[in-house]
C-alpha positions as CSV (number, residue, x, y, z in Angstrom):
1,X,55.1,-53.5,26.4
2,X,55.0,-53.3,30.0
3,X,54.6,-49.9,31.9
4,X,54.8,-49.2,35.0
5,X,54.4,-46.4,37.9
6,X,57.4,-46.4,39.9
7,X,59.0,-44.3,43.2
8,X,62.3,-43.1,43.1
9,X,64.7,-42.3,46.0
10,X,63.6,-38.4,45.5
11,X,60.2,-39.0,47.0
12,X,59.3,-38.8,43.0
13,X,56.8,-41.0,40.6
14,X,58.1,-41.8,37.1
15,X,56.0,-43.4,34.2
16,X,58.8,-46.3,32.6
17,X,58.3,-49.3,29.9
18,X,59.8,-52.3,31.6
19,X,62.6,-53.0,29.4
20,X,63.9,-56.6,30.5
21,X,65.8,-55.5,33.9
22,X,66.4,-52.0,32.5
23,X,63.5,-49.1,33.6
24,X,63.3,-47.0,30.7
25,X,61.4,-43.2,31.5
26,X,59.0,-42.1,29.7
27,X,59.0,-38.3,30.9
28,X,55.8,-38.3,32.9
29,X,55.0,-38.7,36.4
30,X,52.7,-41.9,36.4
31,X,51.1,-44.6,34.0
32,X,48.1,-42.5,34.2
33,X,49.7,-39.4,32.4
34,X,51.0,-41.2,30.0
35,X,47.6,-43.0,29.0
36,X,46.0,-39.7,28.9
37,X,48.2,-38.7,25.9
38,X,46.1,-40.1,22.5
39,X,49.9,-41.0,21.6
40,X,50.7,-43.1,24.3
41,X,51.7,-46.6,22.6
42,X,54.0,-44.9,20.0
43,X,55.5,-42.6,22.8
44,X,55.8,-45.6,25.2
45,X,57.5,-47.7,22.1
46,X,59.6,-45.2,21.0
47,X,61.2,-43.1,23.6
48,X,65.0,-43.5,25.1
49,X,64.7,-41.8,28.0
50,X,67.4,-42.6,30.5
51,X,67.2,-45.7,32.9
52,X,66.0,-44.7,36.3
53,X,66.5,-46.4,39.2
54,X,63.1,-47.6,41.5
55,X,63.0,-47.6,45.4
56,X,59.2,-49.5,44.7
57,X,56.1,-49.6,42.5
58,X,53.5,-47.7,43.0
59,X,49.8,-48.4,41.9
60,X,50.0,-48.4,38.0
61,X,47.5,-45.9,37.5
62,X,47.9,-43.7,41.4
63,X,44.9,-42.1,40.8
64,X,42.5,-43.5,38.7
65,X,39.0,-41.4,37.6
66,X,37.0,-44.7,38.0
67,X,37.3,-48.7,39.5
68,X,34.6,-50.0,39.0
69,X,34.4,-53.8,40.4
70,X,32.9,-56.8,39.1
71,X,31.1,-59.3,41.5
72,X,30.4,-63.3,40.6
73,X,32.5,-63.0,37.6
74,X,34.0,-66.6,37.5
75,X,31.9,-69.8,37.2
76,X,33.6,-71.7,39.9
77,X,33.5,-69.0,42.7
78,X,29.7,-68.2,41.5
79,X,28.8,-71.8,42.5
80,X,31.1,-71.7,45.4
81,X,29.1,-69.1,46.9
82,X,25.7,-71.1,46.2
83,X,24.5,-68.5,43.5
84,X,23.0,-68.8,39.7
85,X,24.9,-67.6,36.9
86,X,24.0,-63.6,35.9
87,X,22.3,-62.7,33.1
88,X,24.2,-59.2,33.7
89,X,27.5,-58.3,35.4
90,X,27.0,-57.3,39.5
91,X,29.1,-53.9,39.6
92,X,30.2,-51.6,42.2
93,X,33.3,-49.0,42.5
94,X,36.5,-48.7,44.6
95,X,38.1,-45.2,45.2
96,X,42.1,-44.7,44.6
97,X,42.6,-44.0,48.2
98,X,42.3,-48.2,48.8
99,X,45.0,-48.8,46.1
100,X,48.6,-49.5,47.1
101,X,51.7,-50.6,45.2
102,X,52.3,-54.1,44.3
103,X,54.9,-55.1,47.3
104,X,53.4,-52.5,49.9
105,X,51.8,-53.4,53.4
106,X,47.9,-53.7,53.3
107,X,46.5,-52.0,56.3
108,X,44.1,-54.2,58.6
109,X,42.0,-51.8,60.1
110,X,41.1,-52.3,63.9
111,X,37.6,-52.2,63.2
112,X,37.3,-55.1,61.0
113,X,38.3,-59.2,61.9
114,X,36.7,-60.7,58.8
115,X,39.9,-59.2,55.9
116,X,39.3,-61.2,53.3
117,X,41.3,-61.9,49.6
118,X,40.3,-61.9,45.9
119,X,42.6,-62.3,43.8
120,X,41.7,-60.7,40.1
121,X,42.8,-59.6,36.4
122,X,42.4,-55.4,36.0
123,X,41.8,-54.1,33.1
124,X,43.5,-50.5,32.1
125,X,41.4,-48.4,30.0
126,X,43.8,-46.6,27.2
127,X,41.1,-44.8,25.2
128,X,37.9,-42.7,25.7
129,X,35.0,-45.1,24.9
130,X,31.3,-44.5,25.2
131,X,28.6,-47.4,24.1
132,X,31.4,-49.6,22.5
133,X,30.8,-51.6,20.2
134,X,33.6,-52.6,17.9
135,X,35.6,-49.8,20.2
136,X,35.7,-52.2,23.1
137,X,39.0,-53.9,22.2
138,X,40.8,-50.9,21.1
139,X,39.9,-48.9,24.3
140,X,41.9,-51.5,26.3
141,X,45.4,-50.4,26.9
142,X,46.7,-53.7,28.6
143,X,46.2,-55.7,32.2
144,X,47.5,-56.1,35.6
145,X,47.3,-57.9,38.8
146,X,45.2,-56.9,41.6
147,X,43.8,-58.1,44.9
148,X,40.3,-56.5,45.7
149,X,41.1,-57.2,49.6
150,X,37.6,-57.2,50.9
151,X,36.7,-56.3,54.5
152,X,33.8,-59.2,54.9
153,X,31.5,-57.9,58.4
154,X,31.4,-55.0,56.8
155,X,30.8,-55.3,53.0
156,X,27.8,-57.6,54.8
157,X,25.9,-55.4,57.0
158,X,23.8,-54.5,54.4
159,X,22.9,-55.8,50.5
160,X,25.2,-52.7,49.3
161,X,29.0,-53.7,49.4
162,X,30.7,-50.7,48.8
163,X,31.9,-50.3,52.6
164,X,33.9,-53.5,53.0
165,X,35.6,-52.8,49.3
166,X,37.1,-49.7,49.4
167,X,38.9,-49.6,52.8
168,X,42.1,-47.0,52.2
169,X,45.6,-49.1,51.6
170,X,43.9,-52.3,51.1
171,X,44.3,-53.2,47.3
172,X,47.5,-53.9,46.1
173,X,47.4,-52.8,42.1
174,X,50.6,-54.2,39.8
175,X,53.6,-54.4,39.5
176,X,53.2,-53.2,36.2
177,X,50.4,-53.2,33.0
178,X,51.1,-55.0,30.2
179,X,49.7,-54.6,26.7
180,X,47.5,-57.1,25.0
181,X,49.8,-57.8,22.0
182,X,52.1,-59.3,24.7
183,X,49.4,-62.1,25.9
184,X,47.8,-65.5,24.5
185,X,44.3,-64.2,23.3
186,X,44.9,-60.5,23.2
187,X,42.1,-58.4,24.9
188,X,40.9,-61.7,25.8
189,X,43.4,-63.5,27.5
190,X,43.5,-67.0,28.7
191,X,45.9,-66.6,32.0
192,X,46.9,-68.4,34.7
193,X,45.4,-66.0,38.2
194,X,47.0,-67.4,41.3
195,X,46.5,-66.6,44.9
196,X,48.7,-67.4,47.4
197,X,48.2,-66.8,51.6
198,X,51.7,-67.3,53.5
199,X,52.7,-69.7,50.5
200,X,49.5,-71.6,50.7
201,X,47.7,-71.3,47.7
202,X,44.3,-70.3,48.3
203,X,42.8,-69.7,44.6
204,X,44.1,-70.6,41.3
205,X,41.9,-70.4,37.8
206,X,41.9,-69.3,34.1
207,X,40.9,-66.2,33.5
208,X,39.1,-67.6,30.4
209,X,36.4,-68.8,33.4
210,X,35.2,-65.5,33.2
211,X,31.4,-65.0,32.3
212,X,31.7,-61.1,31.6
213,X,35.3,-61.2,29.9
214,X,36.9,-57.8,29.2
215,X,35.5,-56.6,25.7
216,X,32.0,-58.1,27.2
217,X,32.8,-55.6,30.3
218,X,34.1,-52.4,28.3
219,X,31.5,-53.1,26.4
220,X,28.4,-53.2,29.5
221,X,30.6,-50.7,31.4
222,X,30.8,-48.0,28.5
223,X,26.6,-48.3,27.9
224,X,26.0,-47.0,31.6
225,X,29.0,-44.1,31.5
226,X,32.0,-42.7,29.7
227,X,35.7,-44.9,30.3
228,X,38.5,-42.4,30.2
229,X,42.5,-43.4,29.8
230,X,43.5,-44.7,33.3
231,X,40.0,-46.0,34.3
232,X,40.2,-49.6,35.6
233,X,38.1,-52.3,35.8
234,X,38.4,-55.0,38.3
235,X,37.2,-58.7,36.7
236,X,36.2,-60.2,39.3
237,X,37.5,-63.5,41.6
238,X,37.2,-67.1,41.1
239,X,37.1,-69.5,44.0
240,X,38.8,-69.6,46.9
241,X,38.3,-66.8,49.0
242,X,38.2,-67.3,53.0
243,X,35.2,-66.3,53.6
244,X,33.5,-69.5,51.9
245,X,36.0,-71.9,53.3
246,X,34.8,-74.1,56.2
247,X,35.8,-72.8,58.9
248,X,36.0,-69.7,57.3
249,X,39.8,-67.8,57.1
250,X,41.0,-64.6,56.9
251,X,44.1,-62.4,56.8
252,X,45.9,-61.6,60.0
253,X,48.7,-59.4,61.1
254,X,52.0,-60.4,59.7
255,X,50.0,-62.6,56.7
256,X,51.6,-62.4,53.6
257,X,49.1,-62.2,50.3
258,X,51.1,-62.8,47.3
259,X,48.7,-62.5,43.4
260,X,50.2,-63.4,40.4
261,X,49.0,-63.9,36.8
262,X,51.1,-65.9,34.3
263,X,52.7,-62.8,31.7
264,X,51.6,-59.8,34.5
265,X,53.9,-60.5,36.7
266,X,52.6,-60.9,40.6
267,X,52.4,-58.4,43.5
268,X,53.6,-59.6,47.6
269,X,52.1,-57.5,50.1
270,X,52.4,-58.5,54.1
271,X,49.1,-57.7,56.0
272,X,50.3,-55.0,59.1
273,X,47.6,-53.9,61.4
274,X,46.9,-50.4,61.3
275,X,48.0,-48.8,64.2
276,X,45.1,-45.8,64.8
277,X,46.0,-42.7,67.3
């Protein structure tokens, strides 16, 4: 299935399953309502709500409890950035005030010149999991695209990179999740991740590169804290990003960062300088 978080001309979210061109509602405001019901695959299989018309996508999950990140997740961007391979994953978190919809603007802020890209797989959490084991693959409801847009001077003034990854309207998140059933190697799927920069593309890799891959990461994840329905993990990003190109290159006003992942579908967001009273 795919589900998705829409906006509709009332100002309105709806939860909908993707139904070839058709937007199917599922009778709940958001992807994240829907995932917090322990029904939620049969009632996004089986209902027949009425087609509904979108204006846009917002995030998948608006408001997710947790994003938590992954750092030096693929092999190639790992030795792009002169590093050894981790033993464990490198984690840090992202609040749902940085996530946009898939084909909305991502804000540069004035006080950064360094906005970088990362294209990534995110995994959607569908079931309450502590210290998986064999739970790991059951507690993923399905993937999506995202960019973890990374604001480089700052996530570098100090060793801590939480400030330059969580700027707000940064991360665009979709269009839509769709459920491992649907994708070559399930809860481990071997995709095609691309990144494109004003039709350039700037990264491109299998998302079987991973190190961690997404059981491994539910699993690590679940040891250190509780995932809830809705919860999403960001991968990681495999090479390419600007800041380790020579010279180095980042997003400017009126750039255009398009992310798409062979079966997820891909999100097109145009950089706009945020304009600050």
């Amino acid at each position: 299935m795919k589900l998705a978080t829409i906006r509709t001309a009332d100002g309105a979210t709806r939860a909908v399953r993707v139904q070839g061109e058709a937007l199917v509602d599922l009778g709940l405001a958001n992807v994240g309502e829907l995932l917090a019901r322990p029904d939620w695959p049969e009632h996004a299989a089986r209902t027949e709500g009425p087609a509904v018309q979108a204006v846009g996508y917002a995030p998948v999950v608006p408001w997710p409890g947790k994003i938590i990140c992954v750092g030096l997740n693929y092999r190639n961007h790992i030795l792009e950035m002169g590093r050894d391979l981790p033993q464990y994953p490198t984690l840090f978190a992202k609040y749902p005030e940085a996530l946009i919809g898939a084909y909305d603007e991502i804000r540069l802020p004035p006080e950064s010149d360094q906005v970088d890209w990362e294209a990534e797989l995110a995994i959607v959490i569908g079931r309450t999991v502590r210290r998986a084991t064999d739970a790991a693959d059951d507690a993923i409801a399905g993937f999506a695209v995202l960019n973890d847009v990374t604001m480089r001077d700052w996530q570098y003034r100090s060793h801590m990179w939480l400030q330059g990854k969580t700027w707000e309207a940064s991360t665009p998140f979709g269009p839509y999740l769709v459920t491992p059933d649907e994708l070559p190697g399930g809860t481990r799927p071997s995709l095609t991740l691309t990144g494109t920069v004003d039709g350039e593309v700037v990264q491109q890799a299998d998302t079987s590169d991973l190190v961690f891959d997404p059981v491994a990461l539910v699993r690590y994840i679940s040891t250190i804290v509780t995932l809830n329905p809705g919860d999403v993990i960001a991968s990681g990003t495999p090479g390419g990003v600007g800041h380790a190109r020579k010279p180095a290159r980042y997003l400017a006003d009126g750039s255009v960062l398009t992310t798409e992942i062979t079966g997820l579908g891909r999100s097109e967001a145009k950089a706009v300088v945020e304009t600050v009273a």
